[in-house]
C-alpha positions in Angstrom: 29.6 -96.6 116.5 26.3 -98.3 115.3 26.1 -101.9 117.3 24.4 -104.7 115.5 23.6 -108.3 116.5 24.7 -111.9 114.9 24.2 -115.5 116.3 27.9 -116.4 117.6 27.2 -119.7 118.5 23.9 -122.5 118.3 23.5 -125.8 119.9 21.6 -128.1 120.7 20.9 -131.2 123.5 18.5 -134.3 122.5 17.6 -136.8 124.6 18.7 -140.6 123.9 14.7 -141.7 123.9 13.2 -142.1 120.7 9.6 -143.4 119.2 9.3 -144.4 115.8 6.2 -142.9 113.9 4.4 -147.1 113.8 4.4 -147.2 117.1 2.8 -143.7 117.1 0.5 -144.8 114.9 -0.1 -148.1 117.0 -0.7 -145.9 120.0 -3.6 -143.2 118.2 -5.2 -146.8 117.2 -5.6 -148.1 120.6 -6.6 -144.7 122.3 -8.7 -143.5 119.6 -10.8 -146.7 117.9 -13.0 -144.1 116.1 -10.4 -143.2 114.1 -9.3 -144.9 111.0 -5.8 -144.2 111.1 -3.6 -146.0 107.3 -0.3 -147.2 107.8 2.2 -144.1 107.1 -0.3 -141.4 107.9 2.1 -139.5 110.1 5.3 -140.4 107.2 3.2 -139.0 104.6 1.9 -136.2 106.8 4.4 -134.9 107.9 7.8 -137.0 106.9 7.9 -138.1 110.4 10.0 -140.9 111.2 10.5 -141.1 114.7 10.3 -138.0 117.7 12.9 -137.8 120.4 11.2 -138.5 123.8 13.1 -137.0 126.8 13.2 -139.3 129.9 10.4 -139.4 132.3 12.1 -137.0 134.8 13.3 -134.2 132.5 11.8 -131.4 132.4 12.6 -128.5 129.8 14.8 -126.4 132.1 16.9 -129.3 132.3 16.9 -129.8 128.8 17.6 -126.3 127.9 20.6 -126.5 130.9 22.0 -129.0 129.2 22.2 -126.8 125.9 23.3 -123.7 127.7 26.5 -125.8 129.2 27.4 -127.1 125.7 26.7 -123.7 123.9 29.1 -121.9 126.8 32.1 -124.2 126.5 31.5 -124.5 122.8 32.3 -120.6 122.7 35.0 -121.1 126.1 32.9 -118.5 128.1 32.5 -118.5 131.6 28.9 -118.2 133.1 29.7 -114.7 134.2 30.2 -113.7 131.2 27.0 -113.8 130.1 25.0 -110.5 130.3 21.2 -111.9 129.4 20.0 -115.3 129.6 16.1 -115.3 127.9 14.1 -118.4 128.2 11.8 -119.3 125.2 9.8 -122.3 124.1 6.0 -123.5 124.1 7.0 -125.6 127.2 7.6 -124.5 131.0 8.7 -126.2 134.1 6.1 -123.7 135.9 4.4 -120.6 135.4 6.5 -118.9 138.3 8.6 -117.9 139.1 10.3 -117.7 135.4 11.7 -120.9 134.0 14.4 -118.8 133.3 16.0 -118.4 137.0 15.9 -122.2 137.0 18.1 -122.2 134.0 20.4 -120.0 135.6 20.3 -121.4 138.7 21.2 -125.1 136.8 24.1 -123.5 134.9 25.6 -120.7 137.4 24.7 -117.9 135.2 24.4 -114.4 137.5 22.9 -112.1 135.1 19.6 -110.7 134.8 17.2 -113.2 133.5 13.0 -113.5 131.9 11.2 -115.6 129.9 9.8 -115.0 126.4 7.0 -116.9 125.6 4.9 -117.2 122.6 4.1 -120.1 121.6 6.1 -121.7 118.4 6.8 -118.0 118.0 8.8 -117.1 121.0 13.1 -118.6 119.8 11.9 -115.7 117.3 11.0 -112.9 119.2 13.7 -114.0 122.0 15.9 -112.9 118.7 14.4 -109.8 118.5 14.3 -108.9 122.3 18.3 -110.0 122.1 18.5 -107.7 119.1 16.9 -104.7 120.1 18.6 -104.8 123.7 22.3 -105.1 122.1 20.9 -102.2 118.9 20.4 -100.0 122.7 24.1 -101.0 124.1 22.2 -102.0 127.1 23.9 -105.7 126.3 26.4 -107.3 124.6 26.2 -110.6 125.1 22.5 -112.5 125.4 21.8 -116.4 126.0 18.6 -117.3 124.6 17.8 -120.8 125.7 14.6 -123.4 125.0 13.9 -126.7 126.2 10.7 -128.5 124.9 9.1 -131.3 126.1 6.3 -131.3 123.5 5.9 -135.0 123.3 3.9 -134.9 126.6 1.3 -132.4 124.3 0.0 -135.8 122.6 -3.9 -135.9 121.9 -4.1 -139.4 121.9 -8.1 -140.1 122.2 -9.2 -138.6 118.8 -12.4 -138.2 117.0 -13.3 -137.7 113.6 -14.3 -134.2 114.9 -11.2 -133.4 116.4 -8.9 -135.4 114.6 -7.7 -132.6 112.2 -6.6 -130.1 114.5 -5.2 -133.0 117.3 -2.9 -135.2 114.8 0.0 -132.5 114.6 0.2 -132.8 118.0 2.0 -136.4 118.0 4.8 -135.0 115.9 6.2 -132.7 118.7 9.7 -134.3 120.0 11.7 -133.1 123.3 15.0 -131.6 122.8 16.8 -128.6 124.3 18.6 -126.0 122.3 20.9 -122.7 123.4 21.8 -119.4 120.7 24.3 -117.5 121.7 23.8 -113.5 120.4 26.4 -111.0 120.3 27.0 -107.7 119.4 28.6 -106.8 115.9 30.3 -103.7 114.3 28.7 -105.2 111.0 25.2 -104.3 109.3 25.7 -107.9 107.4 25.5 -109.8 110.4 22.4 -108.1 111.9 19.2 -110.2 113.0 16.6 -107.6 112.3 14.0 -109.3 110.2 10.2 -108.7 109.7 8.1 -111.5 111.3 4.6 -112.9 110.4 2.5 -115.0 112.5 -0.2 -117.3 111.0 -3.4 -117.8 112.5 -3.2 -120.4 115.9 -5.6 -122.8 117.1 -5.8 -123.7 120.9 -5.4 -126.8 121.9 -7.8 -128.5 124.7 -6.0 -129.3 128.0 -6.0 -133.5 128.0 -8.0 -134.8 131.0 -4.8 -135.9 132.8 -2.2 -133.2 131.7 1.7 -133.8 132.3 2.5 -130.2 131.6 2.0 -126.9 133.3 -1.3 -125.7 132.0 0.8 -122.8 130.5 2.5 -125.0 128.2 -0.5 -126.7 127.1 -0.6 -124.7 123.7 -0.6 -126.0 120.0 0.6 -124.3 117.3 -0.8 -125.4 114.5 -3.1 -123.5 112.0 -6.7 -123.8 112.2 -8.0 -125.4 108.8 -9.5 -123.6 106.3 -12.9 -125.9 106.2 -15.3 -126.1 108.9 -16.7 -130.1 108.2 -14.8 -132.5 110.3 -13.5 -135.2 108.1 -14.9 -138.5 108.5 -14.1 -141.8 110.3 -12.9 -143.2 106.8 -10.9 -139.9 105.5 -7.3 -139.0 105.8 -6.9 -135.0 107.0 -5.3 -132.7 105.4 -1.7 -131.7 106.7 -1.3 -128.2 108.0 1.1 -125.8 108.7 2.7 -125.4 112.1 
């Protein structure tokens, strides 16, 4: 019989701290007096409101435990029932050993575990790592967990040079989040999809970083025009 994958069960963890897009604003202003930065900006931007901020001592294994316990008695498993646990985001606890085994370690899974990692890509191709490995039989049931701390990615001393690529960077929130995949009879339910990925832009590491320097990635599209936009312009949004 021909196995297929669907998404049992999704949930997620966000932490109680939040900061409102003004005081955003307020912030980009004092760190970045260069920059002419109109009331609204990131509202019209981007419809940001306000970001969730994770506490200072989080980091995104223990946001992504968080989600992993809720996702596991939201379905009533047991941590040994679990037969994959994949961690993927844009933000790491370390580069090694994988922020995986300190998921696992967190939430008492025993099952083999690795990270996926690809920037705003990888929850996506964690799907299709979880999908080909249950298509094979090798699994049939596959966490894929992500904690992100992307809040502590801000580019807070702008220029008008770099202030195009480095404002989609204070929209990042913190939050951790936990899919459960599992393996289905039913072509219907399958996850198999074709996936495209847009062009990326790096962004600098900041002079004092408070990631790894293997989460300090941005996502964001490079623009289309080469002329930086000036002190007294409003960038274009871009896609993420």
């Amino acid at each position: 019989m021909s196995l297929y994958s669907r998404i049992t069960q999704v949930t997620v963890h966000l932490p109680d701290g939040r900061r409102s897009a003004q005081a955003i604003e307020d912030r980009l202003r004092e760190h970045s007096p260069g920059v002419r930065v109109p009331a609204g900006l990131l509202s019209r931007l981007y419809g940001l409101q306000e970001r969730v901020v994770a506490a200072d001592g989080d980091v995104p294994s223990d946001l992504a435990s968080h989600a992993v316990g809720r996702v596991l008695t939201q379905a009533g498993l047991a941590p040994g029932e679990v037969d994959l646990l994949l961690f993927a985001a844009v933000s790491a606890d370390v580069q090694e050993p994988a922020n995986a085994h300190i998921v696992a370690a967190q939430t008492g899974l025993s099952c083999p575990v690795f990270d996926v990692s690809n920037a705003c890509n990888s929850v996506l191709n964690a799907l299709e790592v979880a999908d080909a490995f249950i298509r094979a039989g090798r699994y049939r049931r596959i966490l894929i967990a992500c904690g992100e701390t992307l809040s502590r990615l801000s580019r807070w001393n702008l220029t008008p040079t770099t202030l195009r690529t480095g404002l989609a960077s204070l929209t990042g929130g913190d939050m951790g989040a936990a899919l459960l995949v599992e393996a289905s009879p039913g072509r219907a339910s399958s996850l198999t999809r074709s996936w495209r990925t847009p062009q990326a832009g790096r962004l600098p590491p900041s002079s004092t970083p408070t990631t790894p320097p293997a989460a300090r990635q941005d996502c964001t599209s490079t623009p289309k025009s080469s002329s930086p936009p000036s002190s007294a312009s409003t960038p274009a949004p871009h896609s993420g």
